[in-house]
LOBAMI-19708 format. One line per 3 residues: their letters; for each residue x, y negated, z negated of N, C-alpha, C, CB. Coordinates in Angstrom, 3 decimals, decimal comma, m for minus. Glycine has a CB too. Layout:
N
A) X Y Z X Y Z X Y Z X Y Z | ...
***
This chain:
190
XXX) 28,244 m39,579 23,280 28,696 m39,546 21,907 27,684 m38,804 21,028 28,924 m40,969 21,387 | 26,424 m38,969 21,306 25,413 m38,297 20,302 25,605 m37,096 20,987 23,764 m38,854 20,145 | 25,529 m36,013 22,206 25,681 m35,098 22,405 26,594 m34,079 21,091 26,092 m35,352 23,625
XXX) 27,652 m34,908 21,159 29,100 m34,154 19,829 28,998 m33,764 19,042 30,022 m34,680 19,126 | 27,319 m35,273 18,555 27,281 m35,091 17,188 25,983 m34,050 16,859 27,166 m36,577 16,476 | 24,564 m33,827 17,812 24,113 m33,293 17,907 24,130 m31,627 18,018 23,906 m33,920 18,345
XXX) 24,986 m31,103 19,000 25,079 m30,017 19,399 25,592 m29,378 18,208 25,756 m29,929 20,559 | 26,955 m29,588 17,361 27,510 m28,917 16,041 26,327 m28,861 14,953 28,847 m29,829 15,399 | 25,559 m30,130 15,077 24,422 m30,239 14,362 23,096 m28,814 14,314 23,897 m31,591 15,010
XXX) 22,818 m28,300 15,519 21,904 m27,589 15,814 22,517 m26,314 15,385 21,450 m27,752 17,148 | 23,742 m25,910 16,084 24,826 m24,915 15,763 24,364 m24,404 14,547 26,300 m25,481 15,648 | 24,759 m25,456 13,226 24,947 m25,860 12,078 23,767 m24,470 11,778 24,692 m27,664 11,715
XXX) 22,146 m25,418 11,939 21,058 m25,058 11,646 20,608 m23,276 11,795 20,347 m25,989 12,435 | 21,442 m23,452 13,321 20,909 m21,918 13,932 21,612 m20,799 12,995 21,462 m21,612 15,761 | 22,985 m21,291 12,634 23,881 m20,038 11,674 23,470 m20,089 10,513 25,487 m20,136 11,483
XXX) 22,963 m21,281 9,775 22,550 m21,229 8,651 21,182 m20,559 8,202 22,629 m22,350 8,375 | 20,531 m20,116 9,458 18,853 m19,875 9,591 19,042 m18,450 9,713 17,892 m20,642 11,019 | 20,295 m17,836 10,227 20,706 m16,094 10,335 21,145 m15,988 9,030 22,034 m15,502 11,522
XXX) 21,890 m16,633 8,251 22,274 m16,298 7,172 21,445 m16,502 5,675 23,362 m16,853 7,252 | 20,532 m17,060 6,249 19,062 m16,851 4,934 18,482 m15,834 5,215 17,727 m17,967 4,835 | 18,165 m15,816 6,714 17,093 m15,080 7,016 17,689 m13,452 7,495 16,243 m15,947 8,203
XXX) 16,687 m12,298 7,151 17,091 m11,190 8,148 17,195 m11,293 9,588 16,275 m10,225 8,026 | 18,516 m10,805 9,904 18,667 m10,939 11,757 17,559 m9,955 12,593 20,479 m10,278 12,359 | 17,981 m8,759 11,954 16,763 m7,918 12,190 15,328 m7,891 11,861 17,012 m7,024 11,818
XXX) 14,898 m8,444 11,266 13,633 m8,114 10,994 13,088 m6,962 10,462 13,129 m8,241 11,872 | 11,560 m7,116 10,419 11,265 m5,562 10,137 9,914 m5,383 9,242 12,609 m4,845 9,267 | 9,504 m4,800 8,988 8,032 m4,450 8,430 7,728 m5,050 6,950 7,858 m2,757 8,336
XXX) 7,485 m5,591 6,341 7,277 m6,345 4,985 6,019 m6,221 3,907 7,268 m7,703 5,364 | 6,047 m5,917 3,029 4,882 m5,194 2,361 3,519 m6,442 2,205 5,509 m4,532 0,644 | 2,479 m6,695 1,879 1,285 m7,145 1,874 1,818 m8,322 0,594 m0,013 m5,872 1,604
XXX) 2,103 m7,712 m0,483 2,329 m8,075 m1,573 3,208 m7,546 m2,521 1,446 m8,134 m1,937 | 3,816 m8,207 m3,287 4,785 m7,744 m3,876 4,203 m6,680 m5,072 5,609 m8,930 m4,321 | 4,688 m4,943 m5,937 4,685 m5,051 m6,972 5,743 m4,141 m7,383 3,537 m4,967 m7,403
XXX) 5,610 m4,776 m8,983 7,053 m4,493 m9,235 6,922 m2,975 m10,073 7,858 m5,876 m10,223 | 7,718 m1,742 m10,138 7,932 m0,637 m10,373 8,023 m0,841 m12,332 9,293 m0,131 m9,364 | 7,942 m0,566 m13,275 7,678 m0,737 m14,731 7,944 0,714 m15,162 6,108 m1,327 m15,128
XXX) 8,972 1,310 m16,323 8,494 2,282 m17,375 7,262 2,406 m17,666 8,976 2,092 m18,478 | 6,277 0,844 m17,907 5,130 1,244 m18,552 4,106 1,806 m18,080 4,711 0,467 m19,038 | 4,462 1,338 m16,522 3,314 2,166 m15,744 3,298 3,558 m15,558 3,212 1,767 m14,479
XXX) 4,356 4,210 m15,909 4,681 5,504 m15,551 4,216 6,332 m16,973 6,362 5,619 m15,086 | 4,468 5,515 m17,881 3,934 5,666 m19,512 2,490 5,754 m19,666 4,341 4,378 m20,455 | 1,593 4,527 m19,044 0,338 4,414 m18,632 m0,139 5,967 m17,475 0,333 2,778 m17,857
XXX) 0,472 6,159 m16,715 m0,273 7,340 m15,762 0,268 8,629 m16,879 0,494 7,498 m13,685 | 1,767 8,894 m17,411 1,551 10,388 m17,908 0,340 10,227 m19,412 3,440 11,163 m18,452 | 0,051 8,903 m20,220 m0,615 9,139 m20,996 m2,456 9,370 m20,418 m0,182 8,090 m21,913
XXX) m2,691 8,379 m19,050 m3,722 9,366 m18,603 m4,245 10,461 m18,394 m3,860 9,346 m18,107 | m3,172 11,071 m17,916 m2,720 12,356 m17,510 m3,486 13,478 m18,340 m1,161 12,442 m17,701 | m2,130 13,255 m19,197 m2,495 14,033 m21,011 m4,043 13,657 m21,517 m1,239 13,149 m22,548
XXX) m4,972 12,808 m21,407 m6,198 12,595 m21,585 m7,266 13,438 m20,624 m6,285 11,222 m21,471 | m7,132 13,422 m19,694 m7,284 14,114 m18,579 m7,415 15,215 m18,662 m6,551 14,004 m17,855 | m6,474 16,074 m18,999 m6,298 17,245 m19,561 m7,265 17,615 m20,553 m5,119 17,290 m20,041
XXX) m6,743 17,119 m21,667 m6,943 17,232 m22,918 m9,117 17,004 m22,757 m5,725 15,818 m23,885 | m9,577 16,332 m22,027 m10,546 16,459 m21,883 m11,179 17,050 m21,316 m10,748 15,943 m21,821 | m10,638 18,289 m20,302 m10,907 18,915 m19,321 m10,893 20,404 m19,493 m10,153 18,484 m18,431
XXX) m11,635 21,336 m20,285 m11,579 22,618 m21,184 m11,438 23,297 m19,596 m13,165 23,104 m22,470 | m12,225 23,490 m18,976 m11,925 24,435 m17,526 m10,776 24,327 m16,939 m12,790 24,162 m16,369 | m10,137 22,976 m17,154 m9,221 22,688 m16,562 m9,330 21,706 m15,175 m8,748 23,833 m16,433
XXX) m10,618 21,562 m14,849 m10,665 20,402 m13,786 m10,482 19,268 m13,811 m11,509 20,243 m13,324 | m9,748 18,593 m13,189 m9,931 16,943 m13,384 m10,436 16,259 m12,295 m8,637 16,202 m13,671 | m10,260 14,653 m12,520 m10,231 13,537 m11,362 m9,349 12,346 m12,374 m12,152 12,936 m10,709
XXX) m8,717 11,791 m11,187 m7,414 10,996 m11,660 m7,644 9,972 m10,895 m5,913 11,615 m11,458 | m7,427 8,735 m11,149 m6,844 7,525 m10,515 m5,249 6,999 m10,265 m7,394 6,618 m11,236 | m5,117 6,769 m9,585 m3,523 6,371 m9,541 m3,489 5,025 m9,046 m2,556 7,333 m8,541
XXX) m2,906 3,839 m9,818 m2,583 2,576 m9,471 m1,620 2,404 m7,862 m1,770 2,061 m10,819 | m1,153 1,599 m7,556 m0,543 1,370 m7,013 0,862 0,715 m7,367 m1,211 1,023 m6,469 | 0,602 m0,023 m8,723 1,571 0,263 m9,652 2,376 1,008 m10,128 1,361 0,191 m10,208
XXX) 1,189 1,922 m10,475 1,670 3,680 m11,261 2,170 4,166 m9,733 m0,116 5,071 m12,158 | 1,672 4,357 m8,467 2,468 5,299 m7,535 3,778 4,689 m7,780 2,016 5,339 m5,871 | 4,030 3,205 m6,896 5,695 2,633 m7,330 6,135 3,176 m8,071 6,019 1,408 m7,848
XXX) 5,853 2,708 m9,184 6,312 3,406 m10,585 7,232 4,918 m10,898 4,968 3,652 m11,242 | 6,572 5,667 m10,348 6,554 6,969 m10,026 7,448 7,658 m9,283 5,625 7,160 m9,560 | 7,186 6,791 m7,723 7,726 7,506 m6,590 9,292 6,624 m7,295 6,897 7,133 m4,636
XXX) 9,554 5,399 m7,472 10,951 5,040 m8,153 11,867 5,525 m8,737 10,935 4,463 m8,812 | 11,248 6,075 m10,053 11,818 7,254 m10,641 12,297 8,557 m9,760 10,831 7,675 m11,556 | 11,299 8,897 m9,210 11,943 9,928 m8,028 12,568 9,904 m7,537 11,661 10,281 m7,239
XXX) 12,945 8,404 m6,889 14,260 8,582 m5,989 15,433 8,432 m6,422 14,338 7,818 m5,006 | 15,337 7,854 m7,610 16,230 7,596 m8,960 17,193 8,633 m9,582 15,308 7,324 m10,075 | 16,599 10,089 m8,810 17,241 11,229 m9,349 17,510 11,814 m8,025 16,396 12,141 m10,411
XXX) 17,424 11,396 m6,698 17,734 11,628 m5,321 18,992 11,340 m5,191 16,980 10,930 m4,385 | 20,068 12,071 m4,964 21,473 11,769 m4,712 21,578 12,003 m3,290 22,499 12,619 m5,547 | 21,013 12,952 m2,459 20,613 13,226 m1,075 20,372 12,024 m0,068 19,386 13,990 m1,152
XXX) 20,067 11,111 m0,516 19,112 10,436 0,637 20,015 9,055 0,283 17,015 10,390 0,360 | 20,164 8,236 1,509 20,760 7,076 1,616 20,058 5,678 0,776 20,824 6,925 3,092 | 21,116 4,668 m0,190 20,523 3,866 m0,936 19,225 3,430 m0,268 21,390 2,851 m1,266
XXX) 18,460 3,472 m1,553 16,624 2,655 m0,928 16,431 1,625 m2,298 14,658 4,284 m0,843 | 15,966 0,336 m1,881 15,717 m0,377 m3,220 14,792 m1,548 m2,178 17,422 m1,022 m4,329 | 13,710 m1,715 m3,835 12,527 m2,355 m3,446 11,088 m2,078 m2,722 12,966 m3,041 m2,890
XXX) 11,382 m0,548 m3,157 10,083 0,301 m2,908 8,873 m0,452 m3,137 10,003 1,539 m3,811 | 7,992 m0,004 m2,421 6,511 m0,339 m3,230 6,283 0,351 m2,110 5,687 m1,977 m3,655 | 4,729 0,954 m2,896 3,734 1,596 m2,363 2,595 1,094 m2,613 3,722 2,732 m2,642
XXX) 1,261 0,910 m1,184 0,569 0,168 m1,250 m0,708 1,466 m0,624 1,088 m1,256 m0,550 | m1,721 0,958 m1,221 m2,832 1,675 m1,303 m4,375 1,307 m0,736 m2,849 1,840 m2,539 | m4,474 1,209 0,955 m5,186 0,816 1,659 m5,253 0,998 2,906 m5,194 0,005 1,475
XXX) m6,567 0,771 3,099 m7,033 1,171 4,890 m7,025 2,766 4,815 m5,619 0,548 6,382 | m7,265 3,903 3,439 m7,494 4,611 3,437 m6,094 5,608 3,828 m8,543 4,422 3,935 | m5,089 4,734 3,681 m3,294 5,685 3,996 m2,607 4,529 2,678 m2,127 5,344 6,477
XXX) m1,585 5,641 2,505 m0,382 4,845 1,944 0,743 4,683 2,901 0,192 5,520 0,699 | 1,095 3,409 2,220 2,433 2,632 2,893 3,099 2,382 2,469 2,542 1,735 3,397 | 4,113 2,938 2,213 5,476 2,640 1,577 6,971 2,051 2,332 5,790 3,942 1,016
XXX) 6,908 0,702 1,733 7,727 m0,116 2,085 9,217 m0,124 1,039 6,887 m1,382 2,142 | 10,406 m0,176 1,617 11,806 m0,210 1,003 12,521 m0,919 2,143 12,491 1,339 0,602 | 14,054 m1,591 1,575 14,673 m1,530 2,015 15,573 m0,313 2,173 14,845 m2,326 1,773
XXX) 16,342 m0,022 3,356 17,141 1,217 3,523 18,706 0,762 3,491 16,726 1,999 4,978 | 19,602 0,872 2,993 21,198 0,706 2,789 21,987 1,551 3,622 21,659 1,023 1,361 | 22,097 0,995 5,026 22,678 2,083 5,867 24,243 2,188 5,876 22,208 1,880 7,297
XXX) 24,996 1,549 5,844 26,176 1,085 5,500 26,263 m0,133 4,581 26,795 0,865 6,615 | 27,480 m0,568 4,472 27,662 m1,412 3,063 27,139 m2,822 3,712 29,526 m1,490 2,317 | 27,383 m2,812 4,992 26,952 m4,362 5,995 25,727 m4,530 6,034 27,306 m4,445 7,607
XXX) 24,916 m3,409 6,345 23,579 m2,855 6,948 22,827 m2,248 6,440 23,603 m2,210 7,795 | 21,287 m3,511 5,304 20,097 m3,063 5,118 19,287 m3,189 5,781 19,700 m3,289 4,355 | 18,149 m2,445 5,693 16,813 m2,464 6,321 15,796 m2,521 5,914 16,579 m1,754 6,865
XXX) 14,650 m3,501 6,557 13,480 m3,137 6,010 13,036 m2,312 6,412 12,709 m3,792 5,951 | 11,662 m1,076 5,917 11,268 0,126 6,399 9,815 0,218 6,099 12,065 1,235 5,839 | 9,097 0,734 6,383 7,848 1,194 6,373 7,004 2,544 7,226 7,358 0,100 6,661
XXX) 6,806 2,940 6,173 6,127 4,782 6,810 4,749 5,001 6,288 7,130 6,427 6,062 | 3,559 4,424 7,187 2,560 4,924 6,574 1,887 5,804 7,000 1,919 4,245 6,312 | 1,035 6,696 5,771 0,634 7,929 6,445 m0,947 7,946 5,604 1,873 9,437 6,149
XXX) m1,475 9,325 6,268 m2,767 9,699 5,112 m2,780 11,195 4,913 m4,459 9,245 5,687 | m3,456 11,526 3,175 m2,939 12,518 3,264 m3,789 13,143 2,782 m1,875 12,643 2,894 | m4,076 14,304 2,951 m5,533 15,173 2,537 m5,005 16,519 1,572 m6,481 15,887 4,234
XXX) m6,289 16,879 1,110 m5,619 18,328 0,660 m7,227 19,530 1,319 m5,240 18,336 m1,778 | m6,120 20,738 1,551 m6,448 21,472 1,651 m6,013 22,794 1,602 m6,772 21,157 2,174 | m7,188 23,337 1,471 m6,801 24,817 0,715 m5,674 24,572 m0,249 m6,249 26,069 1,836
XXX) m6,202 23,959 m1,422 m5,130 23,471 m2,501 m3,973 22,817 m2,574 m4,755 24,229 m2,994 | m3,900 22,868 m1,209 m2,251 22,067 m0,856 m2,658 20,735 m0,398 m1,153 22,855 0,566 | m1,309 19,669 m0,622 m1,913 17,970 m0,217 m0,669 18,010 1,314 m1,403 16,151 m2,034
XXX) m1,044 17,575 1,830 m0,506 17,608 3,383 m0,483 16,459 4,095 m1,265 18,449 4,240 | 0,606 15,369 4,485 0,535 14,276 4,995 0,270 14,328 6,803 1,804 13,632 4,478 | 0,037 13,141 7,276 0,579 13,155 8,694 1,018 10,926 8,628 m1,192 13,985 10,243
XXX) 1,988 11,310 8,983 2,463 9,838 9,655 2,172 9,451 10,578 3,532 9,580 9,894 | 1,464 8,258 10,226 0,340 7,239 11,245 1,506 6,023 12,079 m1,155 6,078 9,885 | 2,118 5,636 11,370 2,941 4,663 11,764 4,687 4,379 11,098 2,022 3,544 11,495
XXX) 5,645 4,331 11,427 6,685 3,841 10,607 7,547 3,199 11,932 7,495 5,124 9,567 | 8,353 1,948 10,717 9,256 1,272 11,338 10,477 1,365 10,523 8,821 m0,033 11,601 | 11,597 0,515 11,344 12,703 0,703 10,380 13,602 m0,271 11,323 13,288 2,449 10,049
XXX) 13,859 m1,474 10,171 14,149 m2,842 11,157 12,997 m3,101 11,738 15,252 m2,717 12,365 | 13,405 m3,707 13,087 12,819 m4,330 14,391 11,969 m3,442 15,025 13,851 m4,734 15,401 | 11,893 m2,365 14,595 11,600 m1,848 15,571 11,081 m0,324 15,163 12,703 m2,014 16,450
XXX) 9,778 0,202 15,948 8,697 1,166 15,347 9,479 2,291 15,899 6,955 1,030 15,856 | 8,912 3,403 15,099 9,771 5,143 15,040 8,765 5,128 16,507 9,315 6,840 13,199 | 9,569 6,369 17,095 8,988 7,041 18,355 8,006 7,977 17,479 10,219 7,934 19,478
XXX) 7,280 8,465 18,219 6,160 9,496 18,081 6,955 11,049 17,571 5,274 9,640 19,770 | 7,987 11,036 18,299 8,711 12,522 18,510 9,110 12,600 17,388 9,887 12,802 19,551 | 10,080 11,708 16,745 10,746 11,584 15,760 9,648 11,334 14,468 11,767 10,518 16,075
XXX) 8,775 10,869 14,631 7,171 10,826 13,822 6,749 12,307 13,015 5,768 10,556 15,194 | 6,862 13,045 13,889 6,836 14,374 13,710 7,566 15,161 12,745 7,091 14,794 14,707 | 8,915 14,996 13,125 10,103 15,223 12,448 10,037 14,931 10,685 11,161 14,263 13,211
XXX) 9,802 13,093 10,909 9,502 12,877 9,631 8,281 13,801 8,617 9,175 11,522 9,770 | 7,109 13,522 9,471 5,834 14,240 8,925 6,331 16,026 8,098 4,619 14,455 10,597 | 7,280 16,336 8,580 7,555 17,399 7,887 8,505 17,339 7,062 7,733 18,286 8,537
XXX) 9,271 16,473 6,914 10,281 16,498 5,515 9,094 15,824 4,887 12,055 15,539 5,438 | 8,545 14,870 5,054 7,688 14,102 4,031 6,575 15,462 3,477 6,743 12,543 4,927 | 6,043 16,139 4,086 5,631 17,475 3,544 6,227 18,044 2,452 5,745 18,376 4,427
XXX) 7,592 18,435 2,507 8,572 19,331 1,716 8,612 18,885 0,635 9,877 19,481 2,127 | 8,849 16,866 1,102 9,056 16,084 m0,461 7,846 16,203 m1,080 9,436 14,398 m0,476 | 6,534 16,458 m1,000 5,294 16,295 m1,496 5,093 17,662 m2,278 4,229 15,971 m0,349
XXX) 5,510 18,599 m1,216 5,547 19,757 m2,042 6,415 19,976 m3,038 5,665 20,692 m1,391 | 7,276 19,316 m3,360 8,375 19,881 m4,439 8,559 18,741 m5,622 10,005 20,176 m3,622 | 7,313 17,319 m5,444 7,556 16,433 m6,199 6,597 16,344 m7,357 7,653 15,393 m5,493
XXX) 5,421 17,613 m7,432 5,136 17,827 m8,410 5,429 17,870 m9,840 4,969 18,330 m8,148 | 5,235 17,260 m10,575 6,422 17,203 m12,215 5,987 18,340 m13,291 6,209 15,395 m13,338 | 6,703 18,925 m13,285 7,154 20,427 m14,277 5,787 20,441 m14,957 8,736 20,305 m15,674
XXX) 5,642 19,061 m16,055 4,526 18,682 m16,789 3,039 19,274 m16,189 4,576 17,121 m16,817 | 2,917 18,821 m14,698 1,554 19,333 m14,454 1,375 20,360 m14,508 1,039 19,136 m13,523 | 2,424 21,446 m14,916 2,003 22,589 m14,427 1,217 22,824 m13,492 1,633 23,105 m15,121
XXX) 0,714 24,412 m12,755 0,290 24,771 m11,362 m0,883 23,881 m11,234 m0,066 26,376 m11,104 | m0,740 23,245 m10,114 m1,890 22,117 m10,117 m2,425 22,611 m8,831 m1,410 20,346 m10,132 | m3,755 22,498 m8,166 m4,422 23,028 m7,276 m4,873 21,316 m6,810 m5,590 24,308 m7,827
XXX) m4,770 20,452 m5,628 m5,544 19,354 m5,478 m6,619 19,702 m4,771 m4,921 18,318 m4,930 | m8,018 19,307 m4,204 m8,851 19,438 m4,031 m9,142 18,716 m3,104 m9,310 19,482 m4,806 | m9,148 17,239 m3,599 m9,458 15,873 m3,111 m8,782 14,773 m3,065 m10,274 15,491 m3,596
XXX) m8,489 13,766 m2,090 m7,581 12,539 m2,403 m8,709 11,740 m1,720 m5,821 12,429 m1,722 | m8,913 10,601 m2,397 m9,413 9,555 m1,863 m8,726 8,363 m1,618 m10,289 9,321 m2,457 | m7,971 7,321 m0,821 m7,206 6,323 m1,190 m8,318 5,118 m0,689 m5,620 6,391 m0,487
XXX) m8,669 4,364 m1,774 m9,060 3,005 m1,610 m8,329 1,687 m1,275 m9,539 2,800 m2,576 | m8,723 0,960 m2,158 m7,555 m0,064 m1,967 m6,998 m0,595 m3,102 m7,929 m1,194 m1,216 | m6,129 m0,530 m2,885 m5,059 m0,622 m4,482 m5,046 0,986 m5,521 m6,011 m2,179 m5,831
XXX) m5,944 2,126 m4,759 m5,391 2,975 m5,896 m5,798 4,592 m4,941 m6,403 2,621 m7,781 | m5,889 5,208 m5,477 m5,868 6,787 m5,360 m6,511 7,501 m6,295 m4,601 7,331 m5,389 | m7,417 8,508 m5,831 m8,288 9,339 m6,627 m8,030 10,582 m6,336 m9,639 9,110 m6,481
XXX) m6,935 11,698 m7,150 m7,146 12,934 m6,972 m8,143 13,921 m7,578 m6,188 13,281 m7,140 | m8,630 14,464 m7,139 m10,062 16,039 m8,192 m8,884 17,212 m7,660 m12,719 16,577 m7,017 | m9,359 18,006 m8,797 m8,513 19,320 m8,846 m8,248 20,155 m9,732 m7,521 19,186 m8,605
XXX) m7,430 21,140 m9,922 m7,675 21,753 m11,338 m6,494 22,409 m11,272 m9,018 22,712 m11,662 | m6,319 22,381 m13,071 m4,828 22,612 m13,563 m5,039 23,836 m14,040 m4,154 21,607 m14,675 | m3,921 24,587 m14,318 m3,543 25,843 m14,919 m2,573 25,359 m15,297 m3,406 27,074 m14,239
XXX) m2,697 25,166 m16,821 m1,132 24,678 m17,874 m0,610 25,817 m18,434 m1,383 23,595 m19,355 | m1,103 26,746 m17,977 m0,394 28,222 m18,500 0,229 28,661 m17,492 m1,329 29,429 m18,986 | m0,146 28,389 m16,324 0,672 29,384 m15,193 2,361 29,055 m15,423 0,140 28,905 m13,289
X) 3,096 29,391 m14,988 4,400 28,734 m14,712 4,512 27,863 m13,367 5,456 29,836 m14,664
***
């Protein structure tokens, strides 16, 4: 008799424990933060200081980890190309960034995701390579690693904002919790 009552019992638990929880799994950020107008308000009014203090035109910048979210959000915000992503954050440590989202693959089917990389500049250009990414359960192959590493290139190259005008980077440093670019602007070039 307790078998009857037991077994529907466990049942019960196990469907109710898939339906809180993700079935899939998948990569999960350190800590939560949340994407803000103000932070994006906060980095272009740095920005403009930056500048404005910089007669040669050289700078050095900090970037939150806030302000990246912030940032990269807006960006995708104007991405009609690329399949729904919500709950970005970008995290700033171990000397790479990691950017965590869910991915909206169909209307049934989100994902958690994570692609971290590090990224240098040289000869004026900033240039990633992808260290690690998952998506769900389960980590990208190496081959396909590759693949990514070069659209993530293209997006880096073309996500420059009008505002900076021709920007030359120099240097990236990523600490923890933020980012340090040196480099130098030409606000006259086109």
């Amino acid at each position: 008799m307790r078998s009857h009552v037991l077994v529907p019992s466990i049942a019960l638990v196990v469907v109710q424990s898939f339906c809180c929880c993700p079935i899939a799994g998948g990569p999960q950020p350190p800590h939560a933060i949340t994407p803000s107008d103000e932070a994006v308000q906060r980095f272009k009014e740095r920005w403009d200081t930056v500048i404005e203090e910089s007669p040669d035109g050289s700078f050095t910048i900090t970037v939150t980890e806030e302000e990246m979210t912030s940032l990269a959000t807006q960006m995708l915000d104007k991405r009609e190309d690329l399949p729904p992503v919500s709950g970005l954050q970008i995290h700033l440590r171990d000397g790479r960034i990691e950017a965590y989202a869910t991915v909206t693959v169909d209307d049934s089917l989100s994902l958690p995701g994570m692609v971290a990389f590090s990224a240098v500049a040289t000869g004026g250009e900033i240039s990633a390579t992808i260290e690690e990414a998952a998506f769900g359960p389960l980590p990208i192959p190496d081959s396909t690693l590759e693949a990514v590493t070069d659209v993530l290139n293209d997006l880096i190259a073309q996500s420059m904002p009008a505002e900076m005008g021709t920007t030359t980077i120099t240097d990236i440093q990523i600490g923890e919790g933020d980012m340090t670019l040196t480099g130098t602007i030409f606000a006259g070039q086109p």
